[in-house]
KOLMAR-626945 format. One record per residue (C-alpha): residue in one letter; x, y, z. Coordinates in steps of 0.2 Angstrom, whole numbers, plus 5000, padded with zeros to 4 digits. Each point is the difference from the previous one (the first is absolute). Last residue first. Layout:
<nodes>
AXYZ;...
</nodes>
This chain:
<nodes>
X478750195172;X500749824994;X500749905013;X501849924999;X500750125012;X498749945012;X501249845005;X498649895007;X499649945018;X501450015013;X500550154984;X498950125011;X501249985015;X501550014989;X499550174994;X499650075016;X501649935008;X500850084984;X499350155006;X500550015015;X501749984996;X499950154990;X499350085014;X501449975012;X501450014986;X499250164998;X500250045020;X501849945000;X500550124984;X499250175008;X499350114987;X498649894997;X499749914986;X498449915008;X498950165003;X498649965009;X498150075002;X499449954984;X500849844995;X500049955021;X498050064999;X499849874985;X500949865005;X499050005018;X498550014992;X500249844986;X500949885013;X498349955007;X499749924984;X501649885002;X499249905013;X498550004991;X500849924983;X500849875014;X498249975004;X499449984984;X501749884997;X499449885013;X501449884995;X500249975019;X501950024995;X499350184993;X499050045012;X501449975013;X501050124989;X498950134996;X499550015021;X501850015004;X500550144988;X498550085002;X500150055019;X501750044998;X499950104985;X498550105007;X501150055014;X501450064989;X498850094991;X499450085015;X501850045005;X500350104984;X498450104999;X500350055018;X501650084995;X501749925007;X500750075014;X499849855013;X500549874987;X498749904991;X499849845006;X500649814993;X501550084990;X500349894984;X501749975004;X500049955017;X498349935000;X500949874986;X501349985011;X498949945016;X499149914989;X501549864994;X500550025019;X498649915002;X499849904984;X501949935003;X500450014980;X501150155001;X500750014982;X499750225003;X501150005015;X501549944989;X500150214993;X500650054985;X499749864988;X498349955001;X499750124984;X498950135008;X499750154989;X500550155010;X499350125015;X501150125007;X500649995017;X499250055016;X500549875010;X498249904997;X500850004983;X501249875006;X498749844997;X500350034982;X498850114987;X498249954995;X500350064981;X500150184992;X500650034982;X499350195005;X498950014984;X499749815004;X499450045018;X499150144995;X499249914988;X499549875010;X499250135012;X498850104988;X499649824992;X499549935019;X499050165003;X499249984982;X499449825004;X499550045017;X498850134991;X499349884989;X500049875013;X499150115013;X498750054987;X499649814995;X500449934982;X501849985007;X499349865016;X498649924990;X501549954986;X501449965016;X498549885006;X499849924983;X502049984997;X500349935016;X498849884997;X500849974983;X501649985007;X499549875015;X499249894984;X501450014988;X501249945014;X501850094993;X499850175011;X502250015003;X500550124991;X499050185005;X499650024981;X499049865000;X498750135010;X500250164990;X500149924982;X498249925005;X499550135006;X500650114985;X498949844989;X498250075007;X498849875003;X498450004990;X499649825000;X500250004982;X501950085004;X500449885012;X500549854986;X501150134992;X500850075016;X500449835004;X500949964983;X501250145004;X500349955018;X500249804994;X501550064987;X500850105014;X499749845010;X501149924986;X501250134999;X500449995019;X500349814999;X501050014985;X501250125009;X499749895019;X500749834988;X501550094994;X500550085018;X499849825007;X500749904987;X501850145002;X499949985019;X500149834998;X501349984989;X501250145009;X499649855014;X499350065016;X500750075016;X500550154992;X498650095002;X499150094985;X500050094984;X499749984982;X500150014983;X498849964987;X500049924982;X498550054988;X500049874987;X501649895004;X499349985018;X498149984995;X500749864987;X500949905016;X498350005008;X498849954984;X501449864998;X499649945022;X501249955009;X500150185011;X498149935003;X498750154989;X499249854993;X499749935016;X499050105008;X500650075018;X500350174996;X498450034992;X498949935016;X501250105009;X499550174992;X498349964998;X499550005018;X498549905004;X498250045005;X498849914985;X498250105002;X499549884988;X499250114987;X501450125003;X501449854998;X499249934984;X499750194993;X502050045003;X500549854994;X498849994981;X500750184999;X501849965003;X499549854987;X499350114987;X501550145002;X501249874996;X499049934986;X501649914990;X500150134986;X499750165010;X500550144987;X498950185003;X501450085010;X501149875007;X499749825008;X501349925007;X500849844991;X501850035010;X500549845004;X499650025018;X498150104996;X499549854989;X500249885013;X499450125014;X498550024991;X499549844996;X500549925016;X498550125009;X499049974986;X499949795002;X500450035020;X498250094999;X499049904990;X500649835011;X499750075015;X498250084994;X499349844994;X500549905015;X499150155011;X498649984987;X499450184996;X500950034984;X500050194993;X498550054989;X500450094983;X499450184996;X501650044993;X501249834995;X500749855005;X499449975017;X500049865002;X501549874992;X499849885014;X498249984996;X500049834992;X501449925009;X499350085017;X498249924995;X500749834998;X501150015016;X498750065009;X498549874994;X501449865005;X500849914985;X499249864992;X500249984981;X498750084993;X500250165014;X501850034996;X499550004981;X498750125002;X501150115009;X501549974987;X498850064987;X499550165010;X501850035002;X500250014981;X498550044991;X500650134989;X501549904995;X498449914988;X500749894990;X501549975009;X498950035016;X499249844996;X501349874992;X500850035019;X501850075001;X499450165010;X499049895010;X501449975012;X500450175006;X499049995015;X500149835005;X501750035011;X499150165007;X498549885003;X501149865009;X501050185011;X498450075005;X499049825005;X501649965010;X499850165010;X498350005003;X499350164998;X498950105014;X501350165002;X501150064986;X501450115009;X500349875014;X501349954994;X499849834996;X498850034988;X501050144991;X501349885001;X498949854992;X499750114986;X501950074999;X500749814998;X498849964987;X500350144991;X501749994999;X499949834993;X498850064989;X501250134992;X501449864997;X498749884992;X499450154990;X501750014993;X501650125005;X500050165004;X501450084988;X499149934985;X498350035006;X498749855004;X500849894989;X499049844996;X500949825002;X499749995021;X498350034997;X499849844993;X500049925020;X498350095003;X499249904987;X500249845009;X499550105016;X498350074992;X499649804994;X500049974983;X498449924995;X498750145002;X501350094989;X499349884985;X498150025005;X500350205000;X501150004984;X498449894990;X498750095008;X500650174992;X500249914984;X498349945000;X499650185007;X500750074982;X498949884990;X498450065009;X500250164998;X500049994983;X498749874996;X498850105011;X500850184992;X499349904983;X498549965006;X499550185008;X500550084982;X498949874991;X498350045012;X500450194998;X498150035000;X499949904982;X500350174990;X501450065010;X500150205007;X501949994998;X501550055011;X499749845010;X500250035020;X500349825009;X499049955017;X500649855009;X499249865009;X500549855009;X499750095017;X501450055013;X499549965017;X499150135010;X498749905007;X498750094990;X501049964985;X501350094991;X500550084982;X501450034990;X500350164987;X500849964984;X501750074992;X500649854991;X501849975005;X500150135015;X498349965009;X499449834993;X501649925007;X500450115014;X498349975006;X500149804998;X501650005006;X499550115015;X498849875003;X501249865003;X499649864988;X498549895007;X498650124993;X500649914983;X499049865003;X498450144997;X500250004982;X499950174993;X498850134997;X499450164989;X499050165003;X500350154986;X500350175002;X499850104986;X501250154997;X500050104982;X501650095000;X501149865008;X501749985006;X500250155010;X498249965011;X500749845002;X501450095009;X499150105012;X498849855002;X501649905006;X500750135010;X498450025008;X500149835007;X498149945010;X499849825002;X498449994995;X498649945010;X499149834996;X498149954995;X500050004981;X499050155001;X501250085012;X501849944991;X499150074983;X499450175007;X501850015007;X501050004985;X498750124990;X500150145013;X502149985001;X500149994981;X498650104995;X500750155011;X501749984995;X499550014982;X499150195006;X501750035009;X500649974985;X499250144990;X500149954981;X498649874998;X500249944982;X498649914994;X499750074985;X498750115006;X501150045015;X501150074987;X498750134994;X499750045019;X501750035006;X500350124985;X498550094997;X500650165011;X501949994997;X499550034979;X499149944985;X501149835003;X499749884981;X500049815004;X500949894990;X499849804999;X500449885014;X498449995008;X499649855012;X501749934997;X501350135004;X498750105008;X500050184992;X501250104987;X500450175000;X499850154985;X500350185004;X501650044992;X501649955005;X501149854989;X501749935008;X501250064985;X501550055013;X498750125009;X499450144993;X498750085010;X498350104989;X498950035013;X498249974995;X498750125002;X498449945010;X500650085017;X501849974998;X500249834991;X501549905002;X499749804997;X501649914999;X500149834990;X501349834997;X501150055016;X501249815000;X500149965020;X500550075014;X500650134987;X501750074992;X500250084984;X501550014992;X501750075005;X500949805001;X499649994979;X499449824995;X498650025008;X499250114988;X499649844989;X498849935013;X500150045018;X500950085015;X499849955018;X499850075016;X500049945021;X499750105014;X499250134989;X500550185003;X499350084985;X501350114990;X499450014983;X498249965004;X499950115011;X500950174991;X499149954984;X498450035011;X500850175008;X500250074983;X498749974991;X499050055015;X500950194998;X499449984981;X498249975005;X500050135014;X500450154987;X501650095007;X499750205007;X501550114995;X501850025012;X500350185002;X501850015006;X500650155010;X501950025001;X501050065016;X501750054997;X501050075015;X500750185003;X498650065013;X498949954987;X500449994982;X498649954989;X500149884985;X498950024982;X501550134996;X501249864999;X499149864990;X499049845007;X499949854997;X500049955020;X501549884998;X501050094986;X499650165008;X500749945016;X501749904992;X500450164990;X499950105020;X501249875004;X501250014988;X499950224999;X500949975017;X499050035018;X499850215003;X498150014995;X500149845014;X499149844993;X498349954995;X498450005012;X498549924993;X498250075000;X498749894995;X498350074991;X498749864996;X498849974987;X498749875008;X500049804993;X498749974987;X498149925001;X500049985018;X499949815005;X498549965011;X500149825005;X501649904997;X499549814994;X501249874999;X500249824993;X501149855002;X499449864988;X500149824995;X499949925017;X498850125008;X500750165007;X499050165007;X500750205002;X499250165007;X500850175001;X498950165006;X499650174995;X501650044988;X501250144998;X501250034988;X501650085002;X501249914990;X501049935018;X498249965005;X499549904987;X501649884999;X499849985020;X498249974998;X500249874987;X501449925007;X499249975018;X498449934992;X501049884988;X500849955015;X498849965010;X499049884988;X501649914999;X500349995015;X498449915002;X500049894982;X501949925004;X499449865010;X498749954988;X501349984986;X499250114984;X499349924986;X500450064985;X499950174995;X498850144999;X500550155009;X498450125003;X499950195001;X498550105004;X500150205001;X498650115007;X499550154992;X500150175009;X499350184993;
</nodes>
């Protein structure tokens, strides 16, 4: 027979927030506690209220099954030491042991456990060690640090397995089968028959256990009463998950507040009813936000909750008095008054203050502008908003509510004159600033979001603030993302390198600069036509440079990964050095992606593996123009021959066809000259594809490569006996190879 078992923990009330993983947990430690004991069950389900976490297990066996375990012991030959340490373990004796091919092996028969003292178990198990975020002890216990811990003080359990209650012991917290209902509505004891009455006995008392169920009256509730009073809901399921948590017997109830009020900033409004008193806004037909609220009472209110609507009323209303009072004041202060404060707040110790940051900013914005890069922007409207931007931080508003910062400022901006585009840059420069949040449109808006991030990062990257593992304290990864969906969205075409280069917080001046040398330091090499000193900025600033596209080329492959855009194509196209506009790397990326998901690139793929590995196997590179003498083929260093720093571009060509062999030699196999055809035609056609930035077409040019490949891997053998010929074919090869990495280094793709 099966039974099923119910368990409630009664205690105070329980955070909202905490209720969901909560519920998780409790179903993730039962199941593991039942099934390292060996007992089964049909099914888990769990509910929270505010007073209570509850579970119900379906179809629980009456006892766990006998079983037979085998365990091997030590050689028949080990010391009598270890052989006393096996019985000791297993409790066995000597003769109870067999002897198998001169090893011990013991065979343990381990009796069924009745289920109710199994749960027992597992139940002390949870409450003992329950992952709460936050715990505290209680009452006279609490004097001793080992005694028990809850969200909040555990007053009741309720254990009954079918109708049998199980007995669990828990630091004097009662367990039988007696509960409580509705703090108000029903406050005396109710007695549980078993899982199967449960739910409904406590509804009767006005508890509702399920919260979905609450969640359900909350969000059905809430917009009945915006319809009926002629307005539509401002829909927040985080709000009705969260009402849900905070009430066992939901009612929502319509209330109002004066209409002067509609002249504070809306979002003050929301944020106000929102996160101090958890009520659901309304708007009209023309959209505008309505002076109406809905509230959820946890009570079923004699009157028809006409007292609990007055009294939000008079709460609500005090706290957007106050809200009206900082808005009307910072209506006062002019943005650029304000502006000249942040010269007293630190924006990072080694950084300097806000005011520094915005000076930067200012200068980047109208850059940008300038540039080219951010197209349809005036350029004095990008550098006044960047200089506005910051300037709300000090306001009386975003001090209340730091939430609200930027959307303040834009507010602000518009009171007190400034252009629509500056207004709207200052209150959107932050965009996006998180998952699922739309980048700026504006072509103000955008410069001034994208030098903000762009500054960010490198600042925080020069003094060595880089994010690592799960630790990103300043939001690096935020604002690479918030960069790299502004830049998409805009098809923004510039090269990242040099826009990082020429910021001014990585300037040789600069504390963030002089911090990067003592970090990392960095050596260097070069002409000597320039200063040691020079050379030495230069080689420091390229290091931090390469790190922080290395940081954009990690965040890439996360914000491509939705969209279904493999992150070894990524890898294989920065990989060439050099690929640093965001927009010409992902298009290279897509057509490389339709290229390998082809037959022709898989098998093109697994040609250009078979030849990279020969070459690395052979430690093989293109060799100097001298092995068109027959010599063998080394890595070139630039070294042994001054042909090879020909910049002439004619005779440059003439010594690359030297070394690479333009045509097959009279003697060699037709497998060989048809690949050295194919590579002449693809080489060219890859390349001009690829300065078209027609990287389809380069992907074709590189598809006819995929026959020749394979007859020359199958007909040809490129060790060959005599050492010109090999060279030959080895530098065929790397030809191959380099001609495939005119659009991607394949060693980086996966397959």
């Amino acid at each position: 027979m099966s039974a099923d078992f119910l368990l409630e923990l009664l205690s105070e009330e329980i955070p909202a927030r905490m209720q969901a993983r909560a519920r998780n947990d409790l179903a993730r430690m039962f199941a593991e506690g039942l099934a390292a004991a060996g007992l089964g069950h049909e099914g888990i389900t769990t509910f929270s209220t505010p007073r209570r976490l509850v579970l119900i297990a379906r179809g629980l066996p009456e006892s766990t099954e006998a079983v037979s375990e085998e365990v091997k012991g030590p050689r028949t030959s080990a010391p009598a030491q270890a052989l006393e340490g096996f019985l000791r373990k297993t409790g066995l004796q000597q003769d109870q042991l067999e002897d198998r091919d001169g090893t011990w092996f013991a065979r343990i028969e381990r009796a069924g456990r009745p289920a109710a003292d199994v749960l027992a178990e597992a139940v002390a198990a949870i409450v003992r060690d329950f992952p709460w975020p936050k715990s505290m002890r209680w009452g006279a216990a609490s004097a001793s640090t080992s005694s028990l811990r809850w969200v909040r003080p555990l007053h009741s359990i309720v254990a009954l397995l079918g109708e049998e209650i199980v007995p669990i012991a828990i630091d004097g917290v009662p367990c039988g089968a007696a509960t409580v209902g509705h703090r108000f509505h029903h406050p005396g004891q109710i007695t549980i028959g078993s899982a199967n009455d449960y739910v409904e006995k406590l509804r009767a008392c006005h508890v509702i256990v399920d919260q979905e169920e609450r969640e359900a009256i909350i969000r059905d509730g809430s917009r009945q009463l915006a319809d009926d009073a002629g307005f539509l809901l401002v829909e927040d399921e985080g709000l009705v998950v969260e009402n849900a948590g905070l009430t066992e017997w939901p009612v929502p109830l319509l209330g109002s507040f004066d209409h002067d009020y509609l002249d504070v900033p809306e979002e003050v409004i929301q944020l106000t009813a929102r996160i101090n008193q958890k009520y659901f806004v309304m708007r009209g037909g023309d959209g505008m936000l309505a002076p109406r609220f809905v509230c959820v009472a946890n009570i079923a209110a004699n009157d028809g909750g006409e007292a609990i609507v007055a009294g939000n009323e008079r709460v609500l209303a005090a706290r957007l008095s106050d809200a009206r009072f900082f808005w009307e004041h910072d209506l006062k202060v002019p943005l650029e008054e304000q502006a000249k404060k942040l010269s007293g707040i630190i924006f990072h110790e080694k950084l300097g203050t806000v005011a520094d940051k915005v000076e930067r900013l200012a200068k980047l914005a109208r850059w940008l502008v300038e540039q080219g890069i951010v197209k349809g922007a005036d350029p004095d409207q990008s550098e006044r908003a960047a200089r506005l931007a910051k300037a709300d931080l000090v306001t009386g508003m975003v001090g209340e509510f730091p939430e609200l910062q930027g959307v303040i400022g834009g507010y602000l901006a518009r009171a007190q004159g400034e252009p629509d585009a500056v207004a709207d840059a200052v209150r959107d420069h932050y965009k996006p600033v998180g998952q699922g949040d739309e980048a700026p449109t504006a072509p103000v808006t955008v410069a001034v979001s994208l030098a903000d991030k762009l500054d960010t990062i490198a600042a925080f990257y020069g003094i060595g603030e880089k994010p690592t593992g799960s630790k990103d304290p300043f939001a690096l990864r935020r604002a690479a993302l918030g960069v790299i969906s502004t830049v998409i969205g805009h098809n923004l075409r510039f090269a990242l390198r040099k826009v990082l280069s020429d910021l001014d917080i990585l300037s040789p001046s600069t504390d963030a600069f002089a911090i990067f040398e003592r970090i990392y330091g960095h050596g260097f090499d070069g002409s000597e036509t320039r200063s040691h000193a020079e050379q030495r900025d230069e080689a420091k600033l390229g290091h931090l440079v390469d790190q922080i596209l290395e940081f954009f080329a990690d965040r890439l492959k996360v914000q491509q990964r939705e969209a279904g855009v493999r992150h070894d194509l990524i890898d294989a196209v920065f990989a060439l050095g050099g690929e640093d506009d965001l927009i010409r790397l992902l298009a290279r990326v897509a057509a490389l992606q339709a290229f390998v998901e082809t037959d022709e690139g898989t098998n093109l793929l697994a040609g250009y593996k078979r030849a990279a590995n020969i070459l690395k196997k052979e430690k093989w590179d293109l060799p100097r123009v001298m092995a068109s003498r027959g010599e063998q083929g080394i890595p070139q260093t630039g070294e042994e021959d001054p042909l090879v720093l020909v910049e002439e571009p004619e005779i440059a060509a003439a010594v690359a066809a030297m070394a690479h062999g333009s045509a097959a030699p009279a003697d060699a196999p037709p497998e060989e000259a048809v690949l050295v055809a194919a590579l002449g035609a693809a080489e060219s056609k890859a390349k001009a594809a690829v300065e078209a930035e027609d990287f389809t077409a380069a992907m074709a040019a590189l598809a006819i490569l995929r026959a020749p490949i394979d007859a020359f891997f199958d007909k040809v053998t490129v060790n060959d006996a005599d050492g010109t010929v090999r060279a030959r074919r080895l530098n065929l090869l790397a030809r191959f190879r380099d001609a495939v990495h005119q659009v991607a280094d394949f060693s980086k793709i996966e397959g």
